[in-house]
Every structure is written in C-alpha cells, then in structure tokens.
N, C-alpha and C positions, 0 to 999 in steps of 0.2 A: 674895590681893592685898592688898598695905596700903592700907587707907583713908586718905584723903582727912583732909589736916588745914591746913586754909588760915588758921587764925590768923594775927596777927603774931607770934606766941610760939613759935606751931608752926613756923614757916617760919625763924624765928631763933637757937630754940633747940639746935641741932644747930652751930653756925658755930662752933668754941671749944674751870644747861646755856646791741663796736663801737670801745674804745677803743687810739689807739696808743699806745705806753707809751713817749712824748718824758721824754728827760731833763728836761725841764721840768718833771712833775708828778711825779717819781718822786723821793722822797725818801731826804734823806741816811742812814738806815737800810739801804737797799734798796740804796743804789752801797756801800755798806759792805764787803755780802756778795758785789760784786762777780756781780750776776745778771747774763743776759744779758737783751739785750729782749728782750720777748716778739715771737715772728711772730705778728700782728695785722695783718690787713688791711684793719679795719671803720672805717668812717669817723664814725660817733656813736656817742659813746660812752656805754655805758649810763649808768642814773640810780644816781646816787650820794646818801646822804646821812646828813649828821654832826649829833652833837649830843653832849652831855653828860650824864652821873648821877655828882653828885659829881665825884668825883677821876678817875672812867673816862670813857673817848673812845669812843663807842659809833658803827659805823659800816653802813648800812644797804647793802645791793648789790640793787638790781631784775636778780636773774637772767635774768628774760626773763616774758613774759604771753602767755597762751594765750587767745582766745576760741571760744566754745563754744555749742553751740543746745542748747534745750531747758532752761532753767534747773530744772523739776522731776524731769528724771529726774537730777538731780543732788541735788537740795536741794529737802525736803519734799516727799520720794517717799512718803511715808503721809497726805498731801494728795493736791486735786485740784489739772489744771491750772491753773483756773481762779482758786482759793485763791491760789498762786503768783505766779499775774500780776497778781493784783489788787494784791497789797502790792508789786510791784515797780512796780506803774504806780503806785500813791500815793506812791514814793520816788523818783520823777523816773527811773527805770530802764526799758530796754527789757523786753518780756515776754515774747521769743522769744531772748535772747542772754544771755551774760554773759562776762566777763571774769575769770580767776584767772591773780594774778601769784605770783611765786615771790619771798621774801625774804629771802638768808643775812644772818648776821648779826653780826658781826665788834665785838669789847669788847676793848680793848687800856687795860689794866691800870697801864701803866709798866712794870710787869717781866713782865708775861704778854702774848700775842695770842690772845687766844679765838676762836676762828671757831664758830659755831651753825650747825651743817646746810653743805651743800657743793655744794645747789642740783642742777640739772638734768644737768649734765658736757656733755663734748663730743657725746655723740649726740643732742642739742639743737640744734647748732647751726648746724645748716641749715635749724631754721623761727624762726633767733632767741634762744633762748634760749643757755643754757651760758654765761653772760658775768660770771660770779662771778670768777674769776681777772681779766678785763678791768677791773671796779669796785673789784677790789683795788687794781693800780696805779694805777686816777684817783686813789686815795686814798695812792699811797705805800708799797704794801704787796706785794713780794714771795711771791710763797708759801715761801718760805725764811724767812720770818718770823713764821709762825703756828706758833704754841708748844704751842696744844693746838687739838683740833678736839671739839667736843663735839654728837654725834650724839643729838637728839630723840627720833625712833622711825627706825624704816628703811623709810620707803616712796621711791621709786624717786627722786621729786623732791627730797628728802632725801640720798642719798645719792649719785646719780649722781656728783658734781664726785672722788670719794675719790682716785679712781684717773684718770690722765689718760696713756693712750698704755701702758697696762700695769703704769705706777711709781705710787707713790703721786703725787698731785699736791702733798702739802705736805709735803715729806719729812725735816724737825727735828721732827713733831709727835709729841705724843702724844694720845690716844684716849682720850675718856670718852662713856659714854651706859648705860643699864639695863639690868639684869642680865636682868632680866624680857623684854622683848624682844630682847637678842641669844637669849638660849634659844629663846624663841620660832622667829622665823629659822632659827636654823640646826639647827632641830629634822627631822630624817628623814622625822619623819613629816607636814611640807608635802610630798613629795612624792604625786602625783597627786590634789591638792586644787587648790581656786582660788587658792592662795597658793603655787601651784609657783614662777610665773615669778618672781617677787618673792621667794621663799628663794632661786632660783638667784642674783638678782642680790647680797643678801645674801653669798652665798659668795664670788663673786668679787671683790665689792668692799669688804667690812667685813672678814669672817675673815682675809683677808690679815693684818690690820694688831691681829690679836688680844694677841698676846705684849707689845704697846705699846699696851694696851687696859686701862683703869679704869673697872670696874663699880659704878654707882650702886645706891642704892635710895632709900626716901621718906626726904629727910633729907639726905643725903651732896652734901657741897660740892665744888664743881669748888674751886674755890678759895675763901680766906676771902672773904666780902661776896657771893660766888653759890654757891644752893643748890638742889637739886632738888626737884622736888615731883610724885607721883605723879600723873596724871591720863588713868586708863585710857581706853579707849572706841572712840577712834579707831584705837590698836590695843592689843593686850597691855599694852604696858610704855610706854605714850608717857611721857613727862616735860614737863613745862615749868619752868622758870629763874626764882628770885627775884633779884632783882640788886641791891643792898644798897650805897652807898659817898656817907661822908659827912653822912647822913642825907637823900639822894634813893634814891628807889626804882622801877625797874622790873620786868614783869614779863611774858617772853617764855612766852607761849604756846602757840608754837606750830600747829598743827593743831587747840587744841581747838573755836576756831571757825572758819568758811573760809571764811565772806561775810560782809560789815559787815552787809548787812540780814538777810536768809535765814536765819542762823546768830544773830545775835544779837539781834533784837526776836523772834524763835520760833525759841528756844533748844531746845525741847522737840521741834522737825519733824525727820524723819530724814533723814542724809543718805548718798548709797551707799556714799562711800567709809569711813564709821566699821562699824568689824569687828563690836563690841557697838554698836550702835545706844541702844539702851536704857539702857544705862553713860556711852555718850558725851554721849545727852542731861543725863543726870544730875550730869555732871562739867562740864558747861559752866552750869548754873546753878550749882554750888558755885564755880568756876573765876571768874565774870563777880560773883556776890552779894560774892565775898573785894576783887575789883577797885571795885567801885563803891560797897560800904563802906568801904573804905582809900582812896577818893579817888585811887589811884594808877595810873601811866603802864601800858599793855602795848607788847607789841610781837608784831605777831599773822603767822605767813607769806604767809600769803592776804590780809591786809588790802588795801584802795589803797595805794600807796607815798604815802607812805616807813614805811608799813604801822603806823605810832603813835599812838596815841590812848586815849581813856580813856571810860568807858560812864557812863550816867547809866538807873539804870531806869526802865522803864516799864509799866505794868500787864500789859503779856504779853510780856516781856520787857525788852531794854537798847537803848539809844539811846548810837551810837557818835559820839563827839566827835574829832575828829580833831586832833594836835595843833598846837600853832601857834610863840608864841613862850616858851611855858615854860620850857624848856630854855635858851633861848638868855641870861636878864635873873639 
C-alpha cells in the first residue's frame, strides 16, 4: 500500500477524485442536449448547494439522511456506552440517535463536469434518499452532462446512483477511482466473506463500466488542479481529492471521517464501518493534522450539509468549523 504523503509538495507535485425539473431551473446546457424531464414527482426538492474554489463551480447534492439508534455501536465501538454519550451530550447532541447524510459531489470545471461518488441510487428512494439526479437539475445539470464520474471507494452508498433502471445513469461519462479497491471488489475471493454482498453490488454496478474506467494511484490526477491521495482504512484503496484552482484549495474527503464530532474530536475511536480499523484511525489524524496545518477547506460525505468546513485542533483531537461566507467574498 502506498503511504500516505499529505505535504503541499506531495499533493502538488505529481499535477504536471423531491425536485421537479421546471424549465425554469434547468439550464441552457441541459435544453441544449435536448433531455427529456425528468419523471419527478416529489414535491421538495432536495438541498442543494454552490460555492466556489478559484475558477471551479463546486456543487454540493444532500442525497438523502438516514437516522439511526445506538450511536456507539456505530462510532466508538472500542469505547463504552457511556464514554459515547457523554461527549455527545457535551456537544449539544442526542445520546440515543444520530443522523448520517449522504453528500455527491459535483466540480464543474468549464470544460469538465466531475461528479464524486453517485450517492444512494433509486433503491433509496422509498425511505427518501436516491435524489442525487433530482439536485442535479435544481442546479442545471442533466446527467448527460457529467463528463467524468469519479468513484472514492465502493461502498454501497457510494455507488448505488452508477446504474439507474439497468443503463448507466450518466451515460457520456467516463470513470476514474483506484486501482487498489476495484481489485479489491472484484476479487473472487469476496465471495463467502462479509464483503459478499457488497462485491456483488460492485459487479453489477462498477465492472459494467470497466473498459471506460481510469485507475488511479497515490498521486494521479483526475484532471490538472485535482489529484488523489491514498487514504486507506475505511477500505483498501479509499482515495480522497486535492482540489487545486486559482490558488484556493479544497479537500474532499470523503469517508475518512463520518461524524463532525465522533470522528473528528476522537479520531482515534473505532468505527464499524472502517475495514482496517487501526489504519483508518491512523489516516484520519494524518488526513485532519494535513487539513488544519494548511488552514484549508474539506468537504467530508457524512459531514451536516452542505457537509464544508474546516478543523481547528484540539488536544484529543479536531474541532469542526463549519463553513460560512469564505467562498462566497
């Protein structure tokens, strides 16, 4: 596995990852290519939200938010209950529930549309979720429009949206994500392990779209100004996204942390869903120390919407700052 090099040098050095769709909000892009509306029949439309880095239009889609009991057998399951609740009742949080939203995450370039991750898909969206294609067009944006799709790791929430009704759902794209975890996936030998169901969905939904598929490693740029960055833990071959343009910088995440508090003031607690536990804690204090040295933005999947913000530490771990009007002045 390549190690871990979160410099600015290192990170640099390689460049050289509910709505109805009214002609009103649909932009001239979109009637270009001549799409059809979408059959929508939700009446609020999910949360959308824009901002800038430099020269790129970064656009945020809340695919949908699940709540859930038991916040420790999620997160600081090598803790006690009791540990758990205590810091979630000192951060103003319930100590029996929590909430995890889902965040694709769409960087349009000028001459690219990058879409990051593809969210939860249609078998979501009967408890609400699946509404990643819906946030596109509050924003303008056909799935005929997405130029590249660039896949993180492949866990389910991650990749459900690929495939919609059996076709690709973004079908000019092409496909970037690591070499390391498509292997993984679509490796034989997931079957009759705990990682069956989640190779099957891999097969169906990823391998499809293989032959139109560009495999990263530590280093390798989706395009100039974004570049990958190894950040094993949560699974084999996760990646997270430097994002470069202009001289602003963000830096998508991803999975490495998956609750503003839980995950990131005790970075070091475990949580079920990372593969390596131990690797994941690891990669999220190199991941968080890189961010709140460099003073700069992320962009986390699991964060609150519109899931942006930036860490400040603190003696046992980071303190999440949410963002506000930086972007915008």
């Amino acid at each position: 596995m390549t190690s871990l090099k979160f410099g600015r040098r290192a990170l640099l050095g390689t460049a050289g990852l509910g709505i109805i769709a009214s002609p009103a909000i649909i932009s001239g892009r979109a009637f270009a290519q001549e799409s059809k509306p979408l059959a929508i029949d939700r009446v609020t439309p999910p949360d959308i939200h824009k901002f800038k880095v430099g020269g790129f239009q970064v656009l945020v889609v809340k695919d949908g938010a699940r709540p859930s009991a038991n916040p420790q057998e999620t997160f600081g399951t090598n803790q006690s209950a009791e540990a758990v609740g205590t810091l979630l009742n000192e951060n103003f949080l319930p100590t029996d529930q929590f909430v995890n939203s889902f965040s694709p995450t769409l960087v349009d370039t000028g001459s690219e549309v990058i879409l990051f991750d593809t969210g939860l898909g249609k078998g979501a969206r009967a408890q609400g979720g699946g509404r990643l294609i819906e946030g596109l067009a509050a924003a303008g944006y056909m799935p005929e429009d997405i130029s590249i799709v660039v896949i993180t790791h492949m866990h389910g929430d991650h990749i459900g949206g690929i495939m919609e009704d059996g076709k690709p759902a973004f079908p000019k794209a092409r496909y970037v994500t690591g070499e390391t975890e498509y292997n993984f996936w679509t490796d034989v030998g997931r079957a009759g392990t705990p990682a069956e169901g989640n190779h099957k969905a891999v097969l169906a939904n990823v391998k499809p779209h293989v032959e139109k598929m560009t495999f990263l490693k530590d280093g390798g740029d989706v395009i100039s100004g974004i570049t990958a960055m190894t950040a094993p833990g949560h699974t084999p071959g996760h990646l997270i996204f430097n994002i470069e343009s202009e001289g602003k910088r963000l830096v998508l995440t991803a999975d490495t942390a998956n609750h503003y508090i839980l995950s990131l003031q005790r970075p070091e607690w475990e949580v079920r869903f990372d593969m390596d536990k131990a690797q994941a804690a690891a990669t999220r204090k190199k991941v968080y120390d890189m961010i709140a040295t460099d003073k700069v933005a992320f962009l986390g999947y699991h964060m609150p919407f519109p899931a942006v913000g930036f860490v400040e530490r603190q003696e046992t771990g980071y303190r999440f700052v949410p963002k506000s009007y930086q972007f915008d002045i």
